[in-house]
Structure formats: structure tokens, C-alpha cells
N, C-alpha and C positions, 0 to 999 in steps of 0.2 A: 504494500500500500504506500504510494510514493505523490508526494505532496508537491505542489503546483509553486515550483521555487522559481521568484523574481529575483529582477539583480536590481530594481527599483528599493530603495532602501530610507523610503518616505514612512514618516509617522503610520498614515492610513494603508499603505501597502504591507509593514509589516504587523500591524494588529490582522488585517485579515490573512496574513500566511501563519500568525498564532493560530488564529480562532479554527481550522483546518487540524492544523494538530488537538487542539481542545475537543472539535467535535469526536476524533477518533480516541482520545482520552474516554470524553464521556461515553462513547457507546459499550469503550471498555469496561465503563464503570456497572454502568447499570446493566448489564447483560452479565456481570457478575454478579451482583446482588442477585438477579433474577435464578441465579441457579445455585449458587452458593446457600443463601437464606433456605428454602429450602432441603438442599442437600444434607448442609449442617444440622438439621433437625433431625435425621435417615442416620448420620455417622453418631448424634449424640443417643439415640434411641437404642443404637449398637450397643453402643460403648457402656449402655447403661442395662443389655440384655442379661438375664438368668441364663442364656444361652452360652457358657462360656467360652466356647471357638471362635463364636460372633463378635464376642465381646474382647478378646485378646485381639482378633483381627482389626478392630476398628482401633481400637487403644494403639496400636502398633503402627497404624498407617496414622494417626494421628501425630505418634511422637517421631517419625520419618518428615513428614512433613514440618511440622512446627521445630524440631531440629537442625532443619537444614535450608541454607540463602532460597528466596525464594527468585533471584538469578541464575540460580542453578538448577533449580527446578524448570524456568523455562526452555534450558539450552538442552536440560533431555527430554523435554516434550517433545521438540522441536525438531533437536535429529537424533534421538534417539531410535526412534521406527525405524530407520533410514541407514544407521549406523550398524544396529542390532539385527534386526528381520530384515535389512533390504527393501523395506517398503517405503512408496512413494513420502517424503515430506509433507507434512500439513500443511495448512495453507498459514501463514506468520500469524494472523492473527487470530485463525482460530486455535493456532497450536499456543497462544498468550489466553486467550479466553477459557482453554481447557485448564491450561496451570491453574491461573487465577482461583475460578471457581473449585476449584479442588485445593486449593492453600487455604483460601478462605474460608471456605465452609470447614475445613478441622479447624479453623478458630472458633468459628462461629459455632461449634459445635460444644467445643468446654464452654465458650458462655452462656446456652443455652443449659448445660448440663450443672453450672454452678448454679441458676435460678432457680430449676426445678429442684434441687435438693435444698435450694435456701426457703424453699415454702415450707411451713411448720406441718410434719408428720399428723399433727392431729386434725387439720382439717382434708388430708387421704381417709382416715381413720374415720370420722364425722360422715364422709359421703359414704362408704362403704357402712356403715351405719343405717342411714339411708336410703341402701341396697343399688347405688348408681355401681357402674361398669366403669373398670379403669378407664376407658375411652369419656365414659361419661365427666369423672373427675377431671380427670385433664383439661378437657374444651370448658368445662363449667366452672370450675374452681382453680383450677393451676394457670391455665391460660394467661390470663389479665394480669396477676397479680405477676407472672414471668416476664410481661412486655414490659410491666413497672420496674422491674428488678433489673433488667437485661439493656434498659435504652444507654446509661451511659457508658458500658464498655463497649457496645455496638456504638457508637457514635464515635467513640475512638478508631474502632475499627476500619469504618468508613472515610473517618479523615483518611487514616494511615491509605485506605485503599487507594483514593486520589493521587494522594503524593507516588504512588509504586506503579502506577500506572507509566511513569517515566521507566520503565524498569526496559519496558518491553520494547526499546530503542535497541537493546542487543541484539533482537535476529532481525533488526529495519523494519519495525513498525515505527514509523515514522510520528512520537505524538508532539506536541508543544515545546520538548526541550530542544529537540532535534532540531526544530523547526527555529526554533530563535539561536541555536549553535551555530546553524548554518550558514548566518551572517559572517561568521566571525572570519571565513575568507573570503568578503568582501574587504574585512579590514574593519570591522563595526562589533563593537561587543555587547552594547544597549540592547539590542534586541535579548540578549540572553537572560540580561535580570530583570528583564521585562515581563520575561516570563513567570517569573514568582508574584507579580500583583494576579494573574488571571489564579494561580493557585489559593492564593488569600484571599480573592473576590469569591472565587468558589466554594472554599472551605469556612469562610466567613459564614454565609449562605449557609452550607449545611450546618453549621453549629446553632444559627439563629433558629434555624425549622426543628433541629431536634430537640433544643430547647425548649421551643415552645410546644414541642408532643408530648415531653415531661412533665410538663405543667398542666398537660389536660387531663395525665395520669395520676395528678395530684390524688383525688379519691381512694387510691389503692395504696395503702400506706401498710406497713408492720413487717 
């Protein structure tokens, strides 16, 4: 994915050869989220099974992952296929969109798996009481008070995701940083700390939105 480089080196030409890499940031962002978030919930439900092969499996690829650069994880996505089996290379950015969501969601997965154990044992105890169905507890009682528990270390996560998205310049996905480096053999280096207001502008943004989803979870307290 290769980006529409001027040698135009004006204020409004290189905001728009930014905003090119920003788009290709953001769709990395949120096509993460979209698979991660939920996956993360699949590896924490693992990790948390009476099944114990499921549950050493998931623990295992969790501490593989969260152990190890997540730079390094894209370069054997990436050619690993290719190196190992001989198979064709992924395409760059779905071979950064598969890392990703597979990095992410084993994060997302212990903080999921910290909230549900930070809800108090007695109101499992209370439903089943009750006679609801673990399923039933979950979506009716764990749920809400998980989203209350879980938004500010997800909110960290998410920053952190933004910023890593520059990650994926190693196999030429071309995002934002790339894009304002590439000045720099014109002879121009502004372009490149230029590039940290669109991360602040962004990140700014999301801290203020999840702040304010915090606040309407005010209600679920303990």
C-alpha cells in the first residue's frame, strides 16, 4: 500500500500526504478493535476453562505473545508462510491486521479476565440462587459491572494501539510516520514532528470519548 508522495513541500500538501497515512492508520485501528475485542473475550473464556488443555493452550499463546516485540510478531506473520511452508506472502496489511488482532486481543483478554474475577463471588452465588444459567449471570449481572471495571485499562490499550500502528512501516505499510519521514530527502524534517500533533489530536479524542463513557458508567460502582 504505497502512498501518493509529492515533492510539493507546502503546508496544505503535506497535511494531506499525512492524512493518507492517518487514514491507513485508522482502518488499522479499528479493524483491530473489531476482531480483537471480541476474540479477546474466546482467548479469556479459554484461559478461564475447567477444560485444562484449553486452558494451558490459551495461557501459553497468551504468554508467547504478550512476551514477545510485537515487531517481531509482524515480521513472522509476514514471511513466515513464505519462509516456513513456501506459501505465497500475505498481503502487508492484512499480514499487520492479523498480528495486531491476535496481540491485542491476548491483552485484551487478561483485562477482561481481571474484571470478571474482580466481581464479588456472591452475587455468581445470588443468581444461581435464583436458578439463572451461567450464561444467564454473565449477560445479566457480570456484564455491566465488567464494562465498569475494564474501560480504563482498555482505554490505555487503545491509546497504546494508535501509537503501534506506526509499527507496521517494517514490511511498507506505509502509515503517517512514513509519510512525514519521507520528507526528510527533500531536505525538510517538519513534516516528521508534524506528525505527532495528528497523534495527540487523535489520542486527545479518544481519551475525551472514553472519559466521558466512564462517566455514564458512573451507576455501577463497588
Amino acid at each position: 500500500m504505497l502512498l501518493a508522495f509529492s515533492t510539493d513541500t507546502s503546508f496544505w500538501s503535506v497535511t494531506l500526504t499525512l492524512l493518507e497515512g492517518l487514514f491507513v492508520a485508522g482502518k488499522l485501528f479499528f479493524l483491530t478493535l473489531l476482531l480483537a475485542l471480541p476474540l479477546g473475550l474466546l482467548i479469556c473464556f479459554a484461559s478461564m476453562s475447567k477444560i485444562a488443555p484449553l486452558r494451558w493452550c490459551s495461557k501459553t499463546l497468551v504468554w508467547i505473545i504478550r512476551g514477545s516485540p510485537l515487531m517481531l510478531q509482524i515480521l513472522i506473520v509476514y514471511y513466515g508462510p513464505g519462509l516456513i511452508f513456501d506459501l505465497p506472502l500475505l498481503p502487508r496489511f492484512t499480514a499487520a491486521l492479523v498480528t495486531f488482532a491476535l496481540n491485542y486481543a491476548c491483552y485484551f483478554s487478561e483485562i477482561y479476565r481481571g474484571g470478571i474475577q474482580s466481581v464479588p463471588k456472591g452475587q455468581y452465588e445470588a443468581g444461581q440462587v435464583l436458578g439463572m444459567t451461567r450464561t444467564q449471570i454473565f449477560f445479566r449481572v457480570t456484564l455491566l459491572q465488567l464494562i465498569k471495571r475494564i474501560v480504563p485499562p482498555m482505554g490505555n490499550e487503545f491509546i497504546t494501539l494508535v501509537k503501534d500502528t506506526a509499527l507496521v512501516r517494517i514490511i511498507s505499510v506505509y502509515e503517517v510516520i512514513w509519510a512525514g519521514e519521507s520528507y526528510i530527502k527533500l531536505g525538510i524534517i517538519w513534516p516528521l514532528f508534524y506528525t505527532g500533533v495528528f497523534y495527540l489530536v487523535v489520542n486527545g479524542l479518544l481519551t475525551i470519548f472514553l472519559s466521558r463513557f466512564e462517566k455514564k458508567l458512573d451507576y455501577f460502582r463497588g
